[in-house]
Phi, psi and omega in degrees: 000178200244166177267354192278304195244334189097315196357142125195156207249133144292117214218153182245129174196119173324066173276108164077064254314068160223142180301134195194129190254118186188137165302140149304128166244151165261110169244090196253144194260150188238110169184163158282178209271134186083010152299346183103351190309297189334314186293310158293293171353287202295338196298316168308320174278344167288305173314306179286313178332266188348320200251026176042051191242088183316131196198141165266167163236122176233183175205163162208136021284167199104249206003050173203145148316334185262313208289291207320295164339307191278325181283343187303304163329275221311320210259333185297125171350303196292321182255081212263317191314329184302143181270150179282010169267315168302342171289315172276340163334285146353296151291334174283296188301331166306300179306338197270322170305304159301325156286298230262320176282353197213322224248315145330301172298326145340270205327323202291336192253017151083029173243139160292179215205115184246117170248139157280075197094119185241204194312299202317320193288286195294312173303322187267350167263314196273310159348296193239310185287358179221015169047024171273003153096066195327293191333316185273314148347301186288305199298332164317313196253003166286322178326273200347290196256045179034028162085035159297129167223168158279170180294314175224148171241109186285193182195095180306060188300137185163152190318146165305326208280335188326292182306324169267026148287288166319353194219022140253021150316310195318307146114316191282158199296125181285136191275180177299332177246018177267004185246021148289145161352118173306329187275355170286242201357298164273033170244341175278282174330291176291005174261312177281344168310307180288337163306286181334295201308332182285352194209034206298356168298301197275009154225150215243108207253129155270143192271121206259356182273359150311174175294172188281321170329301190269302219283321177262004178297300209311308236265311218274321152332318202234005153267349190253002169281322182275326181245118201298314181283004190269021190278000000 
């Protein structure tokens, strides 16, 4: 919903031929790299498929022709040299692009919005992990994205070493910014622990050092106390 106005849209659309009624909603997965979000995310859109809840999948940075462009800079190895103001400049013009071309336009025809990482993403890395300051941040990314925010935010919680376990399992070349520091990393964690802790309506914190199995029990429980059609 947008914070300016509360919105939210209703939207009508004929699924499996019946008529079904629901507000749009927005959700964006939260965590640091190797938390499992990408995974849970999809195990969610395999859901709403199951319940006939028209819904996109996006990620950021990206899901715009420009934002794609803008994660290639962003995620290359090679440009270890960006300055971090430049960095955030950077995720801000992708999200901007991105709310306003993809994510907006949805919400507006009453379809849902599963994002891999939002705003929430820039306050706990570049905020607390590159210590440059949510308070100075957040007003920054209500601009961007004209006060877009989600309806929910999970939030994949787990140790940094857990996740960076998981992601040499992976076997594939780690991007610019998974090949920070383990102490980046859990200084990013404890930076979405206090967001969470700053909003606990809109975010929904999961314990993610579980087997994945109780991680999507947890997660389909307790999504579905929030949103009628995810029952």
């Amino acid at each position: 919903m947008t914070r300016e106005n509360g919105m939210a849209h209703e939207s009508s659309e004929v699924v499996q031929g019946k008529l079904t009624q629901s507000p749009a909603r927005f959700i964006a997965f939260e965590g640091i790299d190797g938390c499992g979000k990408t995974t849970v995310l999809s195990h969610c859109s395999r859901r709403l498929d199951r319940q006939g809840v028209s819904h996109i999948v996006t990620r950021e940075p990206g899901g715009t022709p420009i934002g794609e462009k803008i994660r290639e800079l962003l995620l290359d190895p090679s440009h270890a040299s960006l300055d971090q103001r430049a960095e955030v400049l950077l995720y801000t013009a992708s999200r901007a692009q991105h709310a306003r071309e993809r994510i907006a336009p949805a919400l507006e025809k009453g379809v849902w919005v599963l994002a891999d990482r939002y705003a929430d993403a820039t306050l706990a890395y570049q905020g607390y992990g590159r210590g440059l300051g949510p308070e100075i941040l957040r007003p920054f990314q209500e601009w961007a994205t004209r006060g877009l925010w989600p309806h929910l935010t999970v939030l994949l919680d787990c140790p940094a070493e857990t996740a960076w376990s998981r992601r040499k399992n992976r076997g594939t070349k780690e991007d610019r910014l998974e090949q920070e520091s383990p102490s980046f990393h859990e200084s990013v964690r404890r930076g979405y622990l206090e967001l969470a802790r700053a909003e606990p309506g809109r975010f929904l914190i999961l314990d993610a050092s579980r087997d994945l199995e109780e991680v999507l029990e947890d997660f389909d429980d307790r999504l579905a106390l929030r949103f009628k059609p995810c029952q």
